[in-house]
C-alpha positions in Angstrom: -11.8 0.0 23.9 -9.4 0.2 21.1 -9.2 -1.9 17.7 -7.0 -2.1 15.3 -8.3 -2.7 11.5 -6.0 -5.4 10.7 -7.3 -7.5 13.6 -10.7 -7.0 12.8 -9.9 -7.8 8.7 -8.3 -10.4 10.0 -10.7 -11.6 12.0 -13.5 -11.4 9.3 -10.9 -13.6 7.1 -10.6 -16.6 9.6 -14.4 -16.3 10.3 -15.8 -16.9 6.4 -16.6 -20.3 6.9 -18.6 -21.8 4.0 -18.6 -18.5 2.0 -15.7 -17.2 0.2 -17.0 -13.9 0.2 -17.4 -12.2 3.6 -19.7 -9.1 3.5 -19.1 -6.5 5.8 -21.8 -3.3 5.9 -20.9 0.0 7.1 -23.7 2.4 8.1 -23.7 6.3 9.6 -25.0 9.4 9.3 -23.8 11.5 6.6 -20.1 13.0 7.5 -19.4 10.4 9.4 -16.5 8.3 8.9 -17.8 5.4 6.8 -15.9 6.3 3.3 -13.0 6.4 5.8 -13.2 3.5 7.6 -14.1 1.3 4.0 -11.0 2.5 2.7 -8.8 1.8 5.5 -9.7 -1.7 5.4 -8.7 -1.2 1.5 -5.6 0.0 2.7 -4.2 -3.1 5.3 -6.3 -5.7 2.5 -5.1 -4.1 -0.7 -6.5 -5.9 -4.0 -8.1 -8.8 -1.1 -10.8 -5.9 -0.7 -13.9 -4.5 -3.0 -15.6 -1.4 -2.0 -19.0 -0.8 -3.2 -21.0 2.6 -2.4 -24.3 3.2 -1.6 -24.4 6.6 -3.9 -23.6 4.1 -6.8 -27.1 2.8 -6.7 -28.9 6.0 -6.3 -32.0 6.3 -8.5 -32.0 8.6 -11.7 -34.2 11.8 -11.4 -37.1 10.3 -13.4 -37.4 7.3 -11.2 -36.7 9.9 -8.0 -39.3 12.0 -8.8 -41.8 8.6 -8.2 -40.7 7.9 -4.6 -43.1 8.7 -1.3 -41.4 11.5 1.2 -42.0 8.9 4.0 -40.5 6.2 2.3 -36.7 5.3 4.0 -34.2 6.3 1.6 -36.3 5.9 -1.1 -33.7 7.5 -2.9 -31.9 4.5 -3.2 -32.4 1.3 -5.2 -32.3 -1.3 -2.3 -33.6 -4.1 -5.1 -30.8 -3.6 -7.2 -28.2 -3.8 -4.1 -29.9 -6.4 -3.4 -30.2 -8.3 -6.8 -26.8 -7.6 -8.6 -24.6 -7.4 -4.9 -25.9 -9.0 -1.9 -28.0 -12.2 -2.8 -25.5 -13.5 -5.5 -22.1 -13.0 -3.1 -24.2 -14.7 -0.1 -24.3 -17.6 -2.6 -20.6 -17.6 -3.8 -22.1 -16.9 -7.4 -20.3 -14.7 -9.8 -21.9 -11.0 -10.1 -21.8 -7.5 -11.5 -23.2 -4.3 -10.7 -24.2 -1.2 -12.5 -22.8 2.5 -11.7 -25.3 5.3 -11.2 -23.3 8.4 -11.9 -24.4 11.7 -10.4 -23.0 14.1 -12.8 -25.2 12.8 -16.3 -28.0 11.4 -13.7 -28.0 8.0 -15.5 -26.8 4.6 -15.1 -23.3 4.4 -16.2 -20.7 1.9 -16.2 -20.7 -1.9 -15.1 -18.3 -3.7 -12.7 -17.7 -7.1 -11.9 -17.5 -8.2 -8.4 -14.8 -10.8 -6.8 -15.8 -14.2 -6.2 -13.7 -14.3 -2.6 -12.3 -11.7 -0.3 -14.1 -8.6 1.8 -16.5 -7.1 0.0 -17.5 -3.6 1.9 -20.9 -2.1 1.5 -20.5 1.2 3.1 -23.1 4.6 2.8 -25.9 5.8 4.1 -29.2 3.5 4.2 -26.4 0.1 3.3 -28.3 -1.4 6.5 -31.9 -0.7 6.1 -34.2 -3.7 6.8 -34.7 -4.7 3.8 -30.6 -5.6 3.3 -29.6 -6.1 6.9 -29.9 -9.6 7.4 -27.4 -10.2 4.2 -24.2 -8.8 5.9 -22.0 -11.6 8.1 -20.9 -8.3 10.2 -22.0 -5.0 10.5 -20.4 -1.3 11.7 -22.2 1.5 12.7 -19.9 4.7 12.6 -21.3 7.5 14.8 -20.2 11.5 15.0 -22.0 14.1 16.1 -24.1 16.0 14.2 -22.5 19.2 14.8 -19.0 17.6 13.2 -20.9 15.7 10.4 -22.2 19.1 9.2 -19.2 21.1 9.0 -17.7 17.9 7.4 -20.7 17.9 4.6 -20.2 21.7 4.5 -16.3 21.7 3.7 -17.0 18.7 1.2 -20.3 19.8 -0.6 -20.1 23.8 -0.2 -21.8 26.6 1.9 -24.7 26.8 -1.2 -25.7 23.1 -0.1 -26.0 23.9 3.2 -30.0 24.0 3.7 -29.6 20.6 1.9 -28.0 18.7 4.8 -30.0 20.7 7.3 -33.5 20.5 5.9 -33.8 17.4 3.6 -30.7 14.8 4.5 -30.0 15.1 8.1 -33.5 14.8 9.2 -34.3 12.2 7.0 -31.2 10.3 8.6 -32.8 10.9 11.9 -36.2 9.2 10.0 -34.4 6.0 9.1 -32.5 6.0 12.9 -35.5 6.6 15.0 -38.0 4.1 12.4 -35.6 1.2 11.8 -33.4 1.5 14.6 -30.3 0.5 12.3 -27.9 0.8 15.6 -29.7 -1.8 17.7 -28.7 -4.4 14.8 -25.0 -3.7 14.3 -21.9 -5.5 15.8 -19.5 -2.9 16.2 -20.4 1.0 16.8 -17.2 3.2 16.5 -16.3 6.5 16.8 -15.8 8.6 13.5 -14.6 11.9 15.4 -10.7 11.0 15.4 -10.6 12.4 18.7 -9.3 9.1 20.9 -8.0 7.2 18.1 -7.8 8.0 14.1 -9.6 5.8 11.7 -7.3 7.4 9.3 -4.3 5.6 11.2 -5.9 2.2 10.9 -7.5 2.5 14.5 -10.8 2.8 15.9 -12.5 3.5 19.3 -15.2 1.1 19.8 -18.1 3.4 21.7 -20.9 0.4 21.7 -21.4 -3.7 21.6 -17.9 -5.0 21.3 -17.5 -7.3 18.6 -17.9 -10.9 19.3 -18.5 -14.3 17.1 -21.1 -16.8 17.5 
């Protein structure tokens, strides 16, 4: 099944009901497509949508070096998603959120979020349990692993290999196989490119075509 992005943004438009804001999250491995696919629904929205990345609420090293192996992304500040993004939007208040910035490992600058429009969530971890449930539609983008790695390889570097294969890919696989993320999305779609380009504003949908109650 294809899909075009504008039908879906426009679709997500006509379906915001009460809320001004609609919050879409955008989940997948690392490699897989999801900066992609956020920005393409920048592209046929223009200043209608606000992306927000999960790696902007990564936790500085001191607060890092606190969190349990086996915790699910613990890596991430899932409070402060939820606390300066997702609870205030859901509630048409007005919001801001502050940047973590990976090269001085600190909390950087603040933005201020829209009060209407798509706001897109999109990274690894944006639908773990504890955030699911905020999102009025979700997107799971799926590669394989074989093409996410040479994907994290040509962005990252060969030296960060053995970081993809020993600590982030398998503890992608943890937060798949624990919180089964993909059984509670609306749309799964191809990130491969192979059928039809994300890039070109179009998407194969592999799983669970979307529908609206």
């Amino acid at each position: 099944m294809k899909l075009l992005v504008s039908d879906l943004y426009k679709k997500f438009l006509d379906n915001k009901i009460t809320n001004k804001i609609f919050l879409l999250g955008i989940d997948g491995c690392g490699g897989a497509g999801k900066s992609t696919l956020a920005q393409s629904f920048k592209e046929v929205g223009g200043n209608n949508v606000t992306i927000i990345h999960m790696d902007d609420f990564y936790k500085p090293s001191g607060i890092r070096k606190q969190v349990s192996n086996n915790e699910i992304g613990g890596n991430w500040d899932y409070e402060r998603v939820k606390k300066q993004v997702l609870e205030p939007l859901r509630n048409n208040q007005k919001t801001k959120y502050q940047r973590y910035d990976w090269n001085i490992d600190d909390m950087a600058e603040w933005h201020d979020l829209p009060t209407e429009g798509l706001v897109v969530i999109e990274g690894c971890y944006s639908l773990v349990k504890s955030l699911n449930n905020y999102y009025n539609f979700k997107i799971w983008v799926e590669s394989p692993k074989e093409l996410r790695l040479s994907r994290g390889i040509e962005r990252d570097g060969e030296e960060n290999r053995h970081l993809w294969e020993d600590l982030w890919m398998p503890a992608e696989e943890q937060y798949i196989r624990e919180q089964q993320p993909l059984k509670t999305v609306d749309l799964i779609v191809d990130g491969t490119g192979k059928e039809s380009d994300i890039k070109n504003l179009e998407l194969t949908v592999l799983k669970v075509p979307y529908s609206w109650n």
